[in-house]
N, CA, C and O of each residue as an XYZ file, in Angstrom:
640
protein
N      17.654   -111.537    -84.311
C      17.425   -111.103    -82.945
C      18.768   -110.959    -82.222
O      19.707   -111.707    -82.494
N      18.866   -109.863    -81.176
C      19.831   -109.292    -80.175
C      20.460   -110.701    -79.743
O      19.714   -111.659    -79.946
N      21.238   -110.877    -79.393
C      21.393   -112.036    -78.059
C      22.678   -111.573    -77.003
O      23.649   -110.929    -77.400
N      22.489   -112.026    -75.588
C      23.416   -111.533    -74.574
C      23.528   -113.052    -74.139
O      22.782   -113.997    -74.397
N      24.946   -112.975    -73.240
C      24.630   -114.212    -72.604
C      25.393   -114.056    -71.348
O      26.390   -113.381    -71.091
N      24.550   -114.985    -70.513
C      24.480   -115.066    -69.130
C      25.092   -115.989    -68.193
O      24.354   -116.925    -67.884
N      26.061   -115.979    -67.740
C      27.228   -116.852    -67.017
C      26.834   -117.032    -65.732
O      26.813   -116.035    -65.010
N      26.476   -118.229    -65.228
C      25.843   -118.333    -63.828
C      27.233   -119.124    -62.752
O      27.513   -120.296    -63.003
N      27.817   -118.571    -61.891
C      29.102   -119.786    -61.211
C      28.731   -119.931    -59.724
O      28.762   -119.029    -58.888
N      28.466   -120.882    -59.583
C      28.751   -120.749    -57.720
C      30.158   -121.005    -57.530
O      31.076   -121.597    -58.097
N      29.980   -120.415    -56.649
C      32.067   -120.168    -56.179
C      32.049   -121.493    -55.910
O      31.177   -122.359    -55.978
N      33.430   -121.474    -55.520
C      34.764   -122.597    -55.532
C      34.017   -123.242    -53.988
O      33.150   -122.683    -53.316
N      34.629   -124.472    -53.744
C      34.595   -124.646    -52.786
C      35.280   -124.368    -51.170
O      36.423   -124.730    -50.892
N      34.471   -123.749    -50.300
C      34.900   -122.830    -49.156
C      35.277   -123.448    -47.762
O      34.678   -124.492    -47.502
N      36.284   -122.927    -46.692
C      35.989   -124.132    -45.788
C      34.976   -124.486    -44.920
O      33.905   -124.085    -45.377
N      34.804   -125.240    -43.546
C      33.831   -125.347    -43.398
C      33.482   -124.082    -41.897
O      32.591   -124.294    -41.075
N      34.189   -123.135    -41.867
C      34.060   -122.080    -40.973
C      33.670   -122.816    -39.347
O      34.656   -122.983    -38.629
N      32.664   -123.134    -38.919
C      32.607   -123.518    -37.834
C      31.929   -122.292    -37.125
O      31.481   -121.280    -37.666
N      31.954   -122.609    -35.805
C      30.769   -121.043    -34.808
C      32.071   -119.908    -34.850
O      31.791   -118.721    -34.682
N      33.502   -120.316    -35.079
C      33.871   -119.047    -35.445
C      34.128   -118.151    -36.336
O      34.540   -117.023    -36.062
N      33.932   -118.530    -37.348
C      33.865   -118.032    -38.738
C      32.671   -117.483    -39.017
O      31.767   -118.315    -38.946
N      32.308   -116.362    -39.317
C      30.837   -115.945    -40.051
C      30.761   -116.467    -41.293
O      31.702   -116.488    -42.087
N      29.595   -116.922    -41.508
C      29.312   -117.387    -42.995
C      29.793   -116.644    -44.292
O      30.153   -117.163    -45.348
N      29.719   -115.321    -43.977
C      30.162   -114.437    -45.089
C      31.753   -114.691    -45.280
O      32.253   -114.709    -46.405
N      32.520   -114.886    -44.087
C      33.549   -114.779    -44.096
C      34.264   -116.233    -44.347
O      35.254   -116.367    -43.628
N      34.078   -117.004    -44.933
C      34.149   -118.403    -44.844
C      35.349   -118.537    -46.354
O      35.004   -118.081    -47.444
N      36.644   -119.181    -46.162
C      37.463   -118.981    -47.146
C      37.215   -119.960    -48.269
O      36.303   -120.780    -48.167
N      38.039   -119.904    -49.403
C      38.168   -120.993    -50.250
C      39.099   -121.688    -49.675
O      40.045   -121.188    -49.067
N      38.784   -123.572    -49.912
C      39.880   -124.163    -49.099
C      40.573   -124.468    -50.233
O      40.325   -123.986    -51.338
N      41.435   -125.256    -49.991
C      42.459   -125.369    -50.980
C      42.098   -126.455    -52.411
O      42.822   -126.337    -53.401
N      41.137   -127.317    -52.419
C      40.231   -127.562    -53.574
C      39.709   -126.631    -53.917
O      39.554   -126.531    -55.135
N      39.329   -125.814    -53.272
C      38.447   -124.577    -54.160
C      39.204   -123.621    -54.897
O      38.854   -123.178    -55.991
N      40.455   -123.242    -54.165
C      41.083   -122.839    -55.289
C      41.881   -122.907    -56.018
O      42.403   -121.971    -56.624
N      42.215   -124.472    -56.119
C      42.414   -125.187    -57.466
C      41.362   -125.665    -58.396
O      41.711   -125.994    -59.530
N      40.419   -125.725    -58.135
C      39.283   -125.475    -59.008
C      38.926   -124.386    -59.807
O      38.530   -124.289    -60.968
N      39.227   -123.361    -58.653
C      38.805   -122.126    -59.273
C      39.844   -122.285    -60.453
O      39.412   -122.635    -61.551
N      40.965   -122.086    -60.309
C      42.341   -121.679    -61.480
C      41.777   -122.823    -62.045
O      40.785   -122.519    -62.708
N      41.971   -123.801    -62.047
C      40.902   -124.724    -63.516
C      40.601   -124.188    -64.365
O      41.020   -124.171    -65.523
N      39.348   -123.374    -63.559
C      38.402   -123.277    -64.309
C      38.800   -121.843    -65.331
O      38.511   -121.991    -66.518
N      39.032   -121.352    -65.188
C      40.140   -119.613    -65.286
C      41.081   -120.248    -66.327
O      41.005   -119.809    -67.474
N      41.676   -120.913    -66.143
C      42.675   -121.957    -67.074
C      41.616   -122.263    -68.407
O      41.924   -122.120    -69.590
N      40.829   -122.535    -68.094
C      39.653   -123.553    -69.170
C      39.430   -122.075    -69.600
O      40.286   -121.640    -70.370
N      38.437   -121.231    -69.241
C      38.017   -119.826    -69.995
C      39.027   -119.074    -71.054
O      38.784   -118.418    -72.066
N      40.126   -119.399    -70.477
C      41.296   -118.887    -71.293
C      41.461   -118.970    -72.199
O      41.527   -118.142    -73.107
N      41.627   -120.600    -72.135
C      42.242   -121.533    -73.456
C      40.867   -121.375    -74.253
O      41.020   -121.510    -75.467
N      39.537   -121.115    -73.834
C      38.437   -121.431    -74.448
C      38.020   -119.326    -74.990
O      36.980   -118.907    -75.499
N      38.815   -118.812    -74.746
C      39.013   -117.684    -75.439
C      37.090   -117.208    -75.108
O      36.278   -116.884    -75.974
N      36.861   -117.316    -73.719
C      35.583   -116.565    -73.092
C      36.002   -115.317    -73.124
O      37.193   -115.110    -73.356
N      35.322   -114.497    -72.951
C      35.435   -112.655    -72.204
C      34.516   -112.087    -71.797
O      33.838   -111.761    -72.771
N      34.064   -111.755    -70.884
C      33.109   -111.299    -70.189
C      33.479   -109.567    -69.935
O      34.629   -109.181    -69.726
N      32.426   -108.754    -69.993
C      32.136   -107.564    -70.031
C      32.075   -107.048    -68.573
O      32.654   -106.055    -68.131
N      31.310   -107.858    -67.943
C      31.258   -107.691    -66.419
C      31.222   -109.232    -65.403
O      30.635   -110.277    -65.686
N      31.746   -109.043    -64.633
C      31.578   -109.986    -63.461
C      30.999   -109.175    -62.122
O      31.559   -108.261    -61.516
N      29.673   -109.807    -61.841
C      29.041   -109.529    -60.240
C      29.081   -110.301    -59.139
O      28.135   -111.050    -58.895
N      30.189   -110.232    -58.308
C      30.109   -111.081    -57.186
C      29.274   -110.682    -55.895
O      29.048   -109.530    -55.526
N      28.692   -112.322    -55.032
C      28.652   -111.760    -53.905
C      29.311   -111.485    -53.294
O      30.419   -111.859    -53.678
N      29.358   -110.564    -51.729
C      30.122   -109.937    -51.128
C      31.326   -111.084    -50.340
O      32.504   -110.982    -49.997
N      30.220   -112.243    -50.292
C      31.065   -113.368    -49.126
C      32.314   -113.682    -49.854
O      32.518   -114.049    -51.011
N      33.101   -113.433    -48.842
C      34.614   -113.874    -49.302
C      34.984   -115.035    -50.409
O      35.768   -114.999    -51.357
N      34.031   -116.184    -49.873
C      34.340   -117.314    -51.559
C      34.082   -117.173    -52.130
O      34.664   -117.828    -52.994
N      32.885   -116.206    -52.768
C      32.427   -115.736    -54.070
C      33.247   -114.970    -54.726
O      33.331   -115.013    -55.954
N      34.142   -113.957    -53.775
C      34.883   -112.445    -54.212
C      36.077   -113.024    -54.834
O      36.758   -112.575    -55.756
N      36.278   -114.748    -53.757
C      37.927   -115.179    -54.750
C      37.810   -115.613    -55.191
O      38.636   -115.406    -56.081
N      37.116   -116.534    -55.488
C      36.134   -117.193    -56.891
C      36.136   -116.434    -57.941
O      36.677   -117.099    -58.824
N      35.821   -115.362    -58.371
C      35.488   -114.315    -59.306
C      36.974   -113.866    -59.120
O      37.570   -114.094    -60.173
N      37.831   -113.290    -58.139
C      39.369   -112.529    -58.287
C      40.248   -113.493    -59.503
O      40.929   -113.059    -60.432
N      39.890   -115.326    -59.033
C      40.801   -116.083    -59.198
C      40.433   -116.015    -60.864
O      41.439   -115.819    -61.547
N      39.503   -116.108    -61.425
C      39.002   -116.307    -62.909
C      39.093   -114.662    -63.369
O      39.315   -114.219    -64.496
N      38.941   -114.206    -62.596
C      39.708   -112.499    -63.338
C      41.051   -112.374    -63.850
O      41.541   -112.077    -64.940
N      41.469   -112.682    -62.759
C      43.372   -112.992    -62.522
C      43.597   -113.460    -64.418
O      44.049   -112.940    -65.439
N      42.818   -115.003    -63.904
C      43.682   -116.150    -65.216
C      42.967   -115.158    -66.323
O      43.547   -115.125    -67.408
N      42.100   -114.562    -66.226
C      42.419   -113.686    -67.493
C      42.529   -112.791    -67.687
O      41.891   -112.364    -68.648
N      43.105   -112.174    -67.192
C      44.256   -111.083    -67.285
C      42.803   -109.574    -67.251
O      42.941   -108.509    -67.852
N      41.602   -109.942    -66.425
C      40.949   -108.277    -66.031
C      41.810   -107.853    -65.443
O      42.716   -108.432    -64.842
N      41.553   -106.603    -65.594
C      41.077   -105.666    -64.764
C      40.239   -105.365    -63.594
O      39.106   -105.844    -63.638
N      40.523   -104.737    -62.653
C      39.608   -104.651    -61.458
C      38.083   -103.592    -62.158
O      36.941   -103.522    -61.704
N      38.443   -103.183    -62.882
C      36.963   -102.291    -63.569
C      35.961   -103.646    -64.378
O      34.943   -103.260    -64.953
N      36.168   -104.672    -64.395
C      35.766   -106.287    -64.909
C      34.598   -106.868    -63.404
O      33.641   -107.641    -63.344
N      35.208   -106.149    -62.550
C      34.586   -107.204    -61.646
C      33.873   -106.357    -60.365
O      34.696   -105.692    -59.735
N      32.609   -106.278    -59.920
C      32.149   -105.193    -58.877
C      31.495   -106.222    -58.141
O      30.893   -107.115    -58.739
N      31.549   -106.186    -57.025
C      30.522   -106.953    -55.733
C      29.627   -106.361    -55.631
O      29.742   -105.136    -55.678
N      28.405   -106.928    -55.456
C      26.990   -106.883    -55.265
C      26.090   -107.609    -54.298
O      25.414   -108.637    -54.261
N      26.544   -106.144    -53.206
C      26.100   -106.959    -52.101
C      24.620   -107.905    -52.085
O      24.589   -108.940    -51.419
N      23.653   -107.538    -52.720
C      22.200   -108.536    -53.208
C      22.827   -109.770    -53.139
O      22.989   -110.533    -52.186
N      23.136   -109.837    -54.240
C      23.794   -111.391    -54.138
C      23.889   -112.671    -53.240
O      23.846   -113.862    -53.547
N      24.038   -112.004    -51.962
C      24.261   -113.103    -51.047
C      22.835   -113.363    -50.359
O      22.111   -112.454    -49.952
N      22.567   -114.568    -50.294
C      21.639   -115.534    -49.993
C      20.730   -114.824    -51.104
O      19.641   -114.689    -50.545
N      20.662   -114.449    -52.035
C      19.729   -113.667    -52.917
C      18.745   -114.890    -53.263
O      19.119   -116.013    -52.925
N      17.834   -114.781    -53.745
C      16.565   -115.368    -54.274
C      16.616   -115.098    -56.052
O      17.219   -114.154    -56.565
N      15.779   -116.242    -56.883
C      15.143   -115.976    -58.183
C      15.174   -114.479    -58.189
O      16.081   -113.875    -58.762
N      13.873   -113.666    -57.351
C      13.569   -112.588    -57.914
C      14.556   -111.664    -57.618
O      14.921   -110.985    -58.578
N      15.164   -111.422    -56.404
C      16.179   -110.970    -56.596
C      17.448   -110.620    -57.575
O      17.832   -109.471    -57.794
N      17.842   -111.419    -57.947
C      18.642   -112.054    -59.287
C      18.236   -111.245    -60.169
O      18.846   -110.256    -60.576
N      16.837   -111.754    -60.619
C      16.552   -111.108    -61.657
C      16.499   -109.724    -61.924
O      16.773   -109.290    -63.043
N      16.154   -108.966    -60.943
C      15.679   -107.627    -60.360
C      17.471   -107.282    -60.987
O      17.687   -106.617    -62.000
N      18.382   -107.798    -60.268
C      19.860   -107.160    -60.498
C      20.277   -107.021    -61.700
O      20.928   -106.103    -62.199
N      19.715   -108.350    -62.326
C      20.097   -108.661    -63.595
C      19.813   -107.811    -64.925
O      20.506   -107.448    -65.876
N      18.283   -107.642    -64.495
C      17.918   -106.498    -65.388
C      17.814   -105.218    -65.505
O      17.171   -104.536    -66.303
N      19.050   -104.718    -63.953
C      19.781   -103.446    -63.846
C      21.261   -102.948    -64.678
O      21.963   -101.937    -64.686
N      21.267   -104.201    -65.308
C      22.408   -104.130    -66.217
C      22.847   -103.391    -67.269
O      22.133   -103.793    -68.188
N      23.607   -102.525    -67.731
C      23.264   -101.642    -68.506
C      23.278   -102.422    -70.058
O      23.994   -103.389    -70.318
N      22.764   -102.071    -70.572
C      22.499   -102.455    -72.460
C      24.046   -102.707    -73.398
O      24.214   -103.469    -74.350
N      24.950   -101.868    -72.806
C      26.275   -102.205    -73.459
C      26.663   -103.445    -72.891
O      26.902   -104.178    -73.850
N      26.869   -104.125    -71.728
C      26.777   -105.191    -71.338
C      26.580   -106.610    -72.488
O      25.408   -106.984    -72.527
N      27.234   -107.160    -73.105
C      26.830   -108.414    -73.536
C      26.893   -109.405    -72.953
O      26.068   -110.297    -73.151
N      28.088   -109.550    -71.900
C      28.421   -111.154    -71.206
C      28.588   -110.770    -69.863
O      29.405   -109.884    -69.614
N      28.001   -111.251    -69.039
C      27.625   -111.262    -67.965
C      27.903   -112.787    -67.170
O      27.682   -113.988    -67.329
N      28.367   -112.100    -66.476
C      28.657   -113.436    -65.103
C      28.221   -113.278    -63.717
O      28.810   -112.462    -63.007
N      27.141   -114.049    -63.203
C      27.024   -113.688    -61.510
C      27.484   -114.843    -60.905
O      27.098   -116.005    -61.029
N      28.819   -114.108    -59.884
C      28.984   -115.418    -59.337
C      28.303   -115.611    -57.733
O      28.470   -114.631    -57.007
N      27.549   -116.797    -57.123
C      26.798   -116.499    -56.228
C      27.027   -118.060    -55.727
O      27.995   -118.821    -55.733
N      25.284   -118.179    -55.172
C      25.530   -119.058    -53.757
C      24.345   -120.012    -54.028
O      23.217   -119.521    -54.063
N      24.516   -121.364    -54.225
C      23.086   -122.044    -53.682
C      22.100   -121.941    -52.716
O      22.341   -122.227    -51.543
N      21.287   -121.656    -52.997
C      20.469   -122.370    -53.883
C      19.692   -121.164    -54.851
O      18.771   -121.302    -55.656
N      20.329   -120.124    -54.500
C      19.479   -119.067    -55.101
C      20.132   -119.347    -56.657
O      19.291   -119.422    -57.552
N      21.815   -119.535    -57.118
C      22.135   -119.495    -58.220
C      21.575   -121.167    -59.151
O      20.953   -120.993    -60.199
N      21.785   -122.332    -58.789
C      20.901   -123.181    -59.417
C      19.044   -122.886    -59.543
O      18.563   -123.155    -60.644
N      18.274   -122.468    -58.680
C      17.362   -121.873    -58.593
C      17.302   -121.006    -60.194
O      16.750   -121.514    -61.170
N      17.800   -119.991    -60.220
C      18.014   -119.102    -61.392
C      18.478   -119.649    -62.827
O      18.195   -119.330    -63.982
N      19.449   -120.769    -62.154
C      19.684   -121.236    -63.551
C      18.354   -122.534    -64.216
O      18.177   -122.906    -65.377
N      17.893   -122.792    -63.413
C      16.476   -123.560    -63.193
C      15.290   -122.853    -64.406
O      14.783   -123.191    -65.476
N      15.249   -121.599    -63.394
C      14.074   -121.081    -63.899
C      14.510   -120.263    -65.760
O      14.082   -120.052    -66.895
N      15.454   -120.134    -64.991
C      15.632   -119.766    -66.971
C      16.337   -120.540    -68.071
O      17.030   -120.223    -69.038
N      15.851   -121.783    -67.501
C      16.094   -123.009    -68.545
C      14.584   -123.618    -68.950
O      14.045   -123.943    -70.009
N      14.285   -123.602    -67.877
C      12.913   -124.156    -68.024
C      13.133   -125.541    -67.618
O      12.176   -126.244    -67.944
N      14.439   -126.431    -66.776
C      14.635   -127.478    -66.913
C      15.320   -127.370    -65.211
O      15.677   -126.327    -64.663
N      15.361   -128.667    -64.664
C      16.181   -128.653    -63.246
C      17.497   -128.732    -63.979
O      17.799   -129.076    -65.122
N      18.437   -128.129    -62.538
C      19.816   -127.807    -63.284
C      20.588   -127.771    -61.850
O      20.260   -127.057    -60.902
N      21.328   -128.390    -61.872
C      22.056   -129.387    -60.262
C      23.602   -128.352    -60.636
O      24.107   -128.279    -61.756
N      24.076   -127.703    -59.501
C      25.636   -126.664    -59.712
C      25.988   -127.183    -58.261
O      25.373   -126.824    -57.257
N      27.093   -128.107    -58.267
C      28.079   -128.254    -57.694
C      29.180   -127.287    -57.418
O      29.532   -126.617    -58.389
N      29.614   -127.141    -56.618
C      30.701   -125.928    -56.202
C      31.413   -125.645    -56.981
O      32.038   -126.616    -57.409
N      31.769   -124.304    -57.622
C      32.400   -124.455    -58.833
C      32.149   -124.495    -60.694
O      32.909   -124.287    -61.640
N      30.423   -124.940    -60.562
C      30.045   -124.935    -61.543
C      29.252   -124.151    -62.270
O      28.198   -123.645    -61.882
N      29.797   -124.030    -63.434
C      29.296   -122.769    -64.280
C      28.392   -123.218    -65.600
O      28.966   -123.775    -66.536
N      27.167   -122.998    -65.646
C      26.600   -122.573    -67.115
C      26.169   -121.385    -67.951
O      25.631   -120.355    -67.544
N      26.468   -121.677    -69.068
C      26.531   -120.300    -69.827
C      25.337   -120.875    -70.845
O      25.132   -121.853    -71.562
N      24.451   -119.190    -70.298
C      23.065   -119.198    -71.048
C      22.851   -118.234    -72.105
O      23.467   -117.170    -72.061
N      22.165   -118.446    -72.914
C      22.044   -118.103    -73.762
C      20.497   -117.072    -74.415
O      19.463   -117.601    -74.820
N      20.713   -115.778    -74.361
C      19.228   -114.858    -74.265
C      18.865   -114.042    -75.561
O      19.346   -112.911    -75.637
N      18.200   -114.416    -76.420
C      17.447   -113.367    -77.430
C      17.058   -112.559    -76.454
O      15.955   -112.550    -75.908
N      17.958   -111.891    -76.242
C      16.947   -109.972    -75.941
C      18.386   -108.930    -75.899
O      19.537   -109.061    -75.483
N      17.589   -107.831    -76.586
C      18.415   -106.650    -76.727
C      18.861   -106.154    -75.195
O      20.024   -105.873    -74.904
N      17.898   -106.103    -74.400
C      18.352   -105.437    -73.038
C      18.079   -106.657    -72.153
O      17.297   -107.598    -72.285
N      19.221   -106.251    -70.950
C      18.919   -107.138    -69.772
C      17.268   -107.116    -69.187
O      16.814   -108.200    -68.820
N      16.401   -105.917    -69.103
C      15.421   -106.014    -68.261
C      14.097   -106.954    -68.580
O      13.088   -107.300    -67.966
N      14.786   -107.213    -70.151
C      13.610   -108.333    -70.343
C      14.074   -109.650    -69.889
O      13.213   -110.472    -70.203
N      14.980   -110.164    -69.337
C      15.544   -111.508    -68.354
C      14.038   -112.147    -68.016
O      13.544   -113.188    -68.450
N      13.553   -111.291    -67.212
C      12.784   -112.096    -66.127
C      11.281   -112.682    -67.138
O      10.439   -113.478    -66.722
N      11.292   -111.971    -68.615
C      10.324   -112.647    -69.180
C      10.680   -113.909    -70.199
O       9.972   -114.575    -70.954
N      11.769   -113.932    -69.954
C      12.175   -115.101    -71.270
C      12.792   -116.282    -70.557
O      13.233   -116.280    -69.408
N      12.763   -117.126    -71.271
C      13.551   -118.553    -71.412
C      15.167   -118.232    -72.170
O      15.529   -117.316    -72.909
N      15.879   -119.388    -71.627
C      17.110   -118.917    -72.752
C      17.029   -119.898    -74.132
O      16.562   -120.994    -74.443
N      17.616   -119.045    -74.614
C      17.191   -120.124    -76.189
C      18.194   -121.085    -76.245
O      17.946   -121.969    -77.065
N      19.305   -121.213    -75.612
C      19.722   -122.291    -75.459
C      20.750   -122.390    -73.708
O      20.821   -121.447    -72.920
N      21.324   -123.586    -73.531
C      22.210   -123.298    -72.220
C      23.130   -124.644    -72.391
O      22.711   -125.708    -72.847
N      24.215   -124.438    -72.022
C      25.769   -125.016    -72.197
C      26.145   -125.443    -70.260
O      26.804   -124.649    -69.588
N      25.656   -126.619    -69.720
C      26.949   -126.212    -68.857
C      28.461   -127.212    -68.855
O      28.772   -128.360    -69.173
N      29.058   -126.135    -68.357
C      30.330   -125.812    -68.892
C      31.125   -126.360    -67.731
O      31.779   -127.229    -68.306
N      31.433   -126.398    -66.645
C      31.794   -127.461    -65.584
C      31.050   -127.699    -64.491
O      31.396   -128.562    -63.684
């Protein structure tokens, strides 16, 4: 059987904006993006590669995803924002997910609680707790993305 696999991250940790900051616009603070390069550091050395990265639009997601592009040396054709993404839901997600085209093998969405633990939830079949920053990589028997929303993953790794 086919298999793809599916990289779930909630961004880095962001600051705490306040009534003047819009939520979208809310930065990585400076743990977050030393976390982020961590983690970009770790993918490296751990010789990951991803085909595509989908961020949400909100600014900590976009440097979240820039910063783990960077440490490995993408390309800006690696990484597209998707505006859905933000505050997105399960079905949502899925809906995006299985807009993916078929050449696609590794896939990364990087997004936002509670919609991205949510997702990583439901396609484990198990509760699954993502701290800022944390990524699991799932694992899918299926040839195309659009069958996502009917399967379980046959297995799941998380990874920080």
């Amino acid at each position: 059987m086919a298999t793809k696999s599916l990289f779930l991250l909630r961004h880095a940790k962001a600051t705490n904006g306040g009534v003047l900051i819009p939520d979208q616009d809310r930065p990585l603070s400076e743990s977050g993006i030393k976390d982020a390069k961590k983690l970009g550091n770790y993918l490296l050395k751990k010789s990951f590669d991803f085909d595509l990265i989908l961020s949400s639009p909100a600014i900590r997601a976009i440097t979240t995803a820039q910063i783990v592009a960077n440490k490995l040396g993408y390309k800006q054709k690696h990484l597209a924002v998707e505006k859905s993404l933000y505050e997105a839901d399960v079905e949502v997600m899925l809906k995006l997910i299985s807009s993916v085209p078929k050449k696609v093998d590794t896939l990364m969405i990087v997004g936002h609680n509670p919609g991205i633990y949510a997702l990583a939830s439901t396609l484990t079949g198990e509760p699954i707790s993502m701290s800022t920053c944390a990524l699991i990589e799932l694992t899918l028997e299926i040839k195309n993305w659009d069958q996502v929303p009917t399967i379980k993953a046959s297995k799941f790794n998380v990874l920080n």
